[in-house]
N, C-alpha and C positions, 0 to 999 in steps of 0.2 A: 466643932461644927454645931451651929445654931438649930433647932431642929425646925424652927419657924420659915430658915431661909432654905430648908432641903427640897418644899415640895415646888418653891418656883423653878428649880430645877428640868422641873421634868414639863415634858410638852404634852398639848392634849391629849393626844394619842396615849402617851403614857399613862396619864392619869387615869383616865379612861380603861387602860386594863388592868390597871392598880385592882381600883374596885371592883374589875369583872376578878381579879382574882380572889382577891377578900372574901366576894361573895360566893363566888365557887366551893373556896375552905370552910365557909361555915355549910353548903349543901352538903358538900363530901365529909366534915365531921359528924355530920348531922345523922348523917345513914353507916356512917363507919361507928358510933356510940351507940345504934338502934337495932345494928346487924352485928354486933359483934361478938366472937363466938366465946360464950363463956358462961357461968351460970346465973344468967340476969332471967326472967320471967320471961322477958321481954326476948330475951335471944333462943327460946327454947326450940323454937325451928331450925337455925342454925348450929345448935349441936345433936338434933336429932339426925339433920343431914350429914353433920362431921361422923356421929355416932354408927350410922348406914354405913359409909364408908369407909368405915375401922372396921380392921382386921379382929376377929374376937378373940384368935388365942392369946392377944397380947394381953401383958400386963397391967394394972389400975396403974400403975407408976408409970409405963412406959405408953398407956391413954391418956394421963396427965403430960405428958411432954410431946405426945404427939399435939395433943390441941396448942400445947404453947407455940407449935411452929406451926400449927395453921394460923394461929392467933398473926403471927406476924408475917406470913403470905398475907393475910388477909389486909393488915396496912401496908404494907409495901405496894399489894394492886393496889390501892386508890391512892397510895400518895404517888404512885407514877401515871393514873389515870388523870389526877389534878396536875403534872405535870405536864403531860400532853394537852390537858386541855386549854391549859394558860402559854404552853407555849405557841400552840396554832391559835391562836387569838391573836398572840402578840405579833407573828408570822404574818396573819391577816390583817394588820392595820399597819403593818411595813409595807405590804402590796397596796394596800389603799390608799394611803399615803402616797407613795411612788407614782400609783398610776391618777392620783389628782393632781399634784406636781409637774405632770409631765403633760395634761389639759390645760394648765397654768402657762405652761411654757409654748406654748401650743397657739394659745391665745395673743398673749405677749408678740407671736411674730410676725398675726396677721394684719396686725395693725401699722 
């Protein structure tokens, strides 16, 4: 597979939500690298709130593994929120499509 001949493949619409997706993934890494719960300077509100929300009798080892699995709720919501939002896009330009098509056809008869 040529990788030059893959993008004529796809049709406007496609292409079109290619880069709405790209660009989505770099908004949503962009805030998931800036909000991410762990000891960055930078994230120190979101482990104050992860830290609120711990139980205290636990253990240092067993608050170290509790954040690891926030850690990865915490990607897993946005990489299902990037999901959703790239697939209602793409949903929306099947209907858009559809429903231009079908003013096309529309046209076509009254002539």
């Amino acid at each position: 597979m040529k990788l030059a001949s893959y993008p004529q493949k796809l049709n406007g619409w496609q292409r079109v939500w290619v880069i709405f997706s790209v660009l989505c993934l770099v908004v949503i890494a962009t805030v998931v690298v800036n909000d991410f719960p762990d000891s960055n300077p930078h994230s120190a509100y979101r482990i104050r709130q992860l830290h609120d929300n711990f139980d205290a009798t636990r253990t240092d080892s067993r608050f170290v593994e509790w954040v690891k699995e926030e850690q990865i709720k915490f990607v897993v919501t946005w990489l299902i929120a990037w999901l959703g939002i790239i697939g209602v896009a793409y949903a929306g330009g099947i209907i858009v499509a559809w429903a231009l098509k079908g003013f096309r056809q529309n046209q076509g008869d009254s002539r």
